[in-house]
N, C-alpha and C positions, 0 to 999 in steps of 0.2 A: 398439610393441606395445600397451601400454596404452591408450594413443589409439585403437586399434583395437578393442579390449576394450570401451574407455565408449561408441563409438561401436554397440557390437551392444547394449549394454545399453540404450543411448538408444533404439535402431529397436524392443528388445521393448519397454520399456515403453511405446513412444509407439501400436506395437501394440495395447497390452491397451487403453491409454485409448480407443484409436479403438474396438476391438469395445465394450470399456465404454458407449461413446455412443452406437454404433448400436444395441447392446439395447434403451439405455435408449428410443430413439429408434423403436422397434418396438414394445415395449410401454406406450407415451403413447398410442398410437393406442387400446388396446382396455381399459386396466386405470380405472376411474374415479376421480375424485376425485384427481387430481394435480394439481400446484401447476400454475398457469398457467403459468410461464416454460417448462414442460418442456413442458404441453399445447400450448404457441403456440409456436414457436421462428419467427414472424415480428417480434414483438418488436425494434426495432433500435435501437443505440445509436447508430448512426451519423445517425439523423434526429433525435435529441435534440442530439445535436451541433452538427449543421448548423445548427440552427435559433438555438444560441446565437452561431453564427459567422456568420449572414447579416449584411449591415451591415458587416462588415468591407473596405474598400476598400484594395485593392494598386492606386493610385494612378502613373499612370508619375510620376519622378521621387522617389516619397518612398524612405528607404533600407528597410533590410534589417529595421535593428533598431526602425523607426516602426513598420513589420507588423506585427512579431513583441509590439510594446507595444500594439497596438492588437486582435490577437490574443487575447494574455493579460485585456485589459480586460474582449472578449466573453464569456471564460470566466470572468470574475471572479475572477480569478488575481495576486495579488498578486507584483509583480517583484521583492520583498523578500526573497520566499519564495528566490531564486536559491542553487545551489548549483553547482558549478564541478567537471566529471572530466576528468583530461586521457590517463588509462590510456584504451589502445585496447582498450576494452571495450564499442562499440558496432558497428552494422552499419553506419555514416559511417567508419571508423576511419581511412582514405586521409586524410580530413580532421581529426583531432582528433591533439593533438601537445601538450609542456607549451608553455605559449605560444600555446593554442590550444583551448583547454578548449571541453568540450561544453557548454553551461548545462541545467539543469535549474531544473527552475518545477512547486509544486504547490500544491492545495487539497483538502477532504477527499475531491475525487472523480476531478480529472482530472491528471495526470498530460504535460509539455510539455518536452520534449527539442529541444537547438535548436544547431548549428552555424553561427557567424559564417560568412556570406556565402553560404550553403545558402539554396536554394529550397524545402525541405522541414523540415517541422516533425514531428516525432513525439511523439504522443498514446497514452499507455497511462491506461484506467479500469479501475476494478473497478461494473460498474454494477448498475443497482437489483433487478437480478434473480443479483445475483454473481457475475455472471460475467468473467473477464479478459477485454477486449476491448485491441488493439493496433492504430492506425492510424498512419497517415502524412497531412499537409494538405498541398498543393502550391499555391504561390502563383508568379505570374510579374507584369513591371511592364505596367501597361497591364491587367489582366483585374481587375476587380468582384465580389464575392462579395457582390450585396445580396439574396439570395433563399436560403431554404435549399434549393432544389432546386439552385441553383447553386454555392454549399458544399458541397450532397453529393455533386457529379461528383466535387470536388476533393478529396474524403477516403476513402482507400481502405485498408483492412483489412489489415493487413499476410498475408503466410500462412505456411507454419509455419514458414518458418526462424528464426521467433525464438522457438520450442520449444528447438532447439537447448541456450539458453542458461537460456529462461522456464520451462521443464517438465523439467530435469535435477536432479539427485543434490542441487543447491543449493538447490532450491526442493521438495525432498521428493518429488520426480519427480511435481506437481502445478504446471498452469501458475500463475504469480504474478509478484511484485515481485521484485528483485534489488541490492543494493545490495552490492559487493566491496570489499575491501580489497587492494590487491593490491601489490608490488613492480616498479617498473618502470625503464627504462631512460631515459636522456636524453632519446631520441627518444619515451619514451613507452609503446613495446613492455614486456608484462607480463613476468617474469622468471621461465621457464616451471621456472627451477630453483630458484623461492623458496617458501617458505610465502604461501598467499592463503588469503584468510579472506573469510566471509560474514556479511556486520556485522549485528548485532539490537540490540534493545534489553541484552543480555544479555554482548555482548562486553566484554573490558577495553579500557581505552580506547588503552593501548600498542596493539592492533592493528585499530586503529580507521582509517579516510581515505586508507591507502596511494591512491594516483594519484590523489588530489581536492587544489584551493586549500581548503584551508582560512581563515576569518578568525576575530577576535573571539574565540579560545581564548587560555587566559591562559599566559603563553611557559612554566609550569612544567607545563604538560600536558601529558604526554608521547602522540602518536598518530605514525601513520604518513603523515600528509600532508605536503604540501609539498614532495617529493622526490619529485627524478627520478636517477636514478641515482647519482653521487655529489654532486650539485648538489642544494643548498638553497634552495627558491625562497622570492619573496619573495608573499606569499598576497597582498597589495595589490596591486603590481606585477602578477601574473598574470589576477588579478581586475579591471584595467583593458580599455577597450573594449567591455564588457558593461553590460548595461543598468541593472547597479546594480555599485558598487567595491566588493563583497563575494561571498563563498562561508561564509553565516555557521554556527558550530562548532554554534551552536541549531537553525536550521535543519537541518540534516543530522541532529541527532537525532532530529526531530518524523520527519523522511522517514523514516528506520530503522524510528523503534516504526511509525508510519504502514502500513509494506508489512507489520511481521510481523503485525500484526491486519491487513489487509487478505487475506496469504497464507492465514492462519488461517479467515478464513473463506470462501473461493471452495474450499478445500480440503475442508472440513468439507458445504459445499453440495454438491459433486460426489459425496462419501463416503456421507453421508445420503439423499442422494436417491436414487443408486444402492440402499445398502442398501434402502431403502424400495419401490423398486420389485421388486426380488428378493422381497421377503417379499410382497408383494400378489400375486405373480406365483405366487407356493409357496399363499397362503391359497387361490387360486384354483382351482388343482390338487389343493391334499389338502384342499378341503372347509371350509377354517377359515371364520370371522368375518372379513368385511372388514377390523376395527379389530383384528384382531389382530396381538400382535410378540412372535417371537419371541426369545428370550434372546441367540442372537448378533446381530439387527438392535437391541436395546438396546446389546449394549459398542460396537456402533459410534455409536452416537447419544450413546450417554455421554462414549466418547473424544473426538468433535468435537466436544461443549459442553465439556469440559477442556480442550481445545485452544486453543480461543476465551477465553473464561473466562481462562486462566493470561494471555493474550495482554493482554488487558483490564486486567485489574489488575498489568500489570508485574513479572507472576513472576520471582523471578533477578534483575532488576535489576543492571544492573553501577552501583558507585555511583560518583560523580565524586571524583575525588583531589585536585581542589580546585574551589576554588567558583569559576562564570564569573560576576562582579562585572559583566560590562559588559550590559547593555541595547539589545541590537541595535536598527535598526528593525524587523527582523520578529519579534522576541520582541512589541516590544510592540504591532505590528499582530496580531498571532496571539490576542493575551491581548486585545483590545479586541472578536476578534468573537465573544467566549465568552457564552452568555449564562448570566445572574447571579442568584442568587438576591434573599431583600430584605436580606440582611446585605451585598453587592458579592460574591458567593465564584465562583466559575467551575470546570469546568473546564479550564480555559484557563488556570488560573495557573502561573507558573512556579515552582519551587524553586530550579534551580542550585545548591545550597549544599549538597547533596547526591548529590539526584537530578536527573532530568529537569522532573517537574510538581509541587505543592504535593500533588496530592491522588492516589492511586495507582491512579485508577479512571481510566479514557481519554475523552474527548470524544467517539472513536465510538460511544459508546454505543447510542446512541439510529441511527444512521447506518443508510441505505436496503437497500445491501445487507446489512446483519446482520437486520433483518427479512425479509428474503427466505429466511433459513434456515428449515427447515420448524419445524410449531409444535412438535411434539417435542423437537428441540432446544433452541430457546427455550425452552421450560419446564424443561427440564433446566439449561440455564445462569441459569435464575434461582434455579434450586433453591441451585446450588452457590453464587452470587453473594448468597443472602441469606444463608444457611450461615455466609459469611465475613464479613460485613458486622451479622452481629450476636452473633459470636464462637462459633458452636456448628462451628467449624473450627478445628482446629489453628494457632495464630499461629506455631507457628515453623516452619510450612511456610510461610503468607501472609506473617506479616510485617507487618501493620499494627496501630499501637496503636487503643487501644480510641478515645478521642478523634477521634482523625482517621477513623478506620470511624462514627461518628456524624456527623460532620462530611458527608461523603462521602452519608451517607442526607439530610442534612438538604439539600443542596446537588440531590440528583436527587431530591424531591420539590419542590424548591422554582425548580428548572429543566424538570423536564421530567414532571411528574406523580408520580415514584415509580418504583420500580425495573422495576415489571411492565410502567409505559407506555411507559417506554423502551425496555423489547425488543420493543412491538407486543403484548403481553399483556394481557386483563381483569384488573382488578385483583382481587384477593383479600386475603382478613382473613391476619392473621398467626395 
């Protein structure tokens, strides 16, 4: 009955979002001055793709996982990055079992899901216009991918049943990332009678990894991986076979914060943009100023820069209950492509001893789609990101000492212009 219940709640909301779109998609045509991604919706990700996937040769003879490495090379995807699910929590699930883990592969854009001995690879981005794109790559032995027109037959856009799972009650009933925790069975099967949780930056870490190998966690951390029913696996052991012998515990954190600022903002770009066009569509009708907004198109514009914002600087934080001492290789590939100011600082660096990173502000900062949110927004999140960043906010909601909040300005002025040119902003005096 339940099931049946989330099932009608699913179809309304997926409802509202599709009338949502096609308003939105009615009034691009006559209202001016909207953002390009809404004015164009020819736009495609999947030619950007392709183009980075031409050159990719599925060669007869070479194996599964030479592809899938050479694959990842075209997207500049480091295999370090690997993490390891073996809950049947994808749409492969016939194929993925403990002993049989799905791998996951990412970067700050694209996103490579991959089942040993599968002829398909799946690709989720958040791209530069924010929006969630999901596809699938098909390769076969003997076929050529040296042209991106030829790549792009082979990449095809998933459709919406992976709503389902992508735009449900987990994801704020806004399509996004997903990463679970979940309880499962030998075989793998989720334990439809346990507690499952939806991991963030912000979970304890007790209910952290249920149905992932974990590696590299230090054996007094307590999470939920490794285990498949009453069996304790061995994270090495299960992590064998794959293109690198880990599921590393770092890795899996960077992907967590990764999707909830990613979520954060495809969520806030749908929210915003929609308000935005309501209120153009009203100034139109009762006579206002083009640049006018009204009071309820601000709390929406407000709550999506707090959204993003909290996202950004690691609000909540769950802290680590003990320090992970060890130095994967993809910590310290990840910290090698930070770029630095003239003291070496990143951020890219890691803490462990704590938290997550040294510095409590995110490397996506500066990242394509966050400037794709409209300029309202950005100027709103830098209102509230200076606010914090130079103490005239509450520390014992944020949380950062004064120190490390200077640090933090000296570090995005000294990487990336300063706070305003990292969200795509003119700069402005203090």
């Amino acid at each position: 009955m339940a099931a049946v219940q989330d099932l009608r709640i699913w179809k309304h909301s997926s409802l509202l979002r599709l009338t949502m779109l096609a308003s939105c998609a009615a009034l691009a045509c006559s209202l001016p001055g909207l953002p390009a991604q809404l004015a164009n919706p020819g736009l495609r990700q999947e030619d950007r793709i392709a183009r980075r996937l031409a050159g990719v040769r599925d060669l007869e003879g070479a194996t599964r996982e030479a592809r899938l490495r050479a694959l990842l090379d075209r997207l500049g995807i480091d295999a370090a990055s690997q993490t390891l699910v073996f809950s049947k929590t994808s749409f492969q699930n016939a194929s993925i079992a403990p002993g049989r883990a799905r791998a996951l592969y990412f970067d700050d854009r694209v996103h490579v899901g991959y089942v040993r001995g599968s002829d398909l690879v799946e690709l989720m981005t958040l791209d530069a216009t924010a929006r969630l794109r999901s596809h699938t790559y098909a390769w076969a032995a003997g076929v050529r991918a040296d042209s991106p027109a030829t790549a792009r037959e082979r990449l095809l856009a998933r459709g919406d049943e992976c709503l389902v799972c992508h735009a449900s009650s987990r994801t704020r009933s806004h399509p996004g990332f997903l990463v679970r925790s979940v309880e499962v069975s030998d075989k793998g099967h989720v334990m439809t009678d346990r507690k499952t949780h939806v991991t963030t930056p912000k979970s304890p870490f007790a209910e952290r990894w249920g149905g992932w190998v974990v590696t590299g966690a230090p054996a007094s951390l307590e999470h939920m991986g490794n285990r498949a029913g009453d069996r304790l696996l061995d994270g090495a052991v299960n992590a064998a076979g794959h293109l690198e012998p880990t599921s590393d515990a770092v890795a899996l954190m960077v992907l967590e914060h990764q999707c909830a600022v990613f979520n954060a903002i495809a969520r806030a770009k749908t929210l915003s943009e929609a308000a935005l066009l309501r209120q153009r569509a009203s100034n139109r009708v009762g006579g206002e100023a083009a640049d006018f907004v009204g009071q309820a198109t601000l709390r929406v514009l407000n709550d999506c820069a707090d959204d993003v914002v909290a996202e950004l600087f690691f609000k909540d934080e769950a802290r680590l209950p003990v320090p992970i001492t060890e130095r994967s290789a993809f910590a310290r590939a990840f910290a090698a492509r930070g770029k630095r100011d003239g003291r070496g600082r990143s951020l890219r660096d890691f803490d462990l001893e704590q938290r997550l990173f040294r510095y409590p502000l995110s490397y996506l900062i500066d990242h394509e789609a966050l400037r794709a949110l409209p300029l309202l927004v950005r100027e709103r999140m830098h209102d509230r990101m200076d606010r914090v960043l130079t103490g005239r906010l509450s520390m014992r909601t944020w949380g950062i000492p004064r120190a490390t909040r200077r640090e933090i300005l000296e570090v995005l002025e000294g990487t990336r212009g300063g706070l305003a040119a990292a969200l795509g902003l003119p700069d402005r005096p203090r």
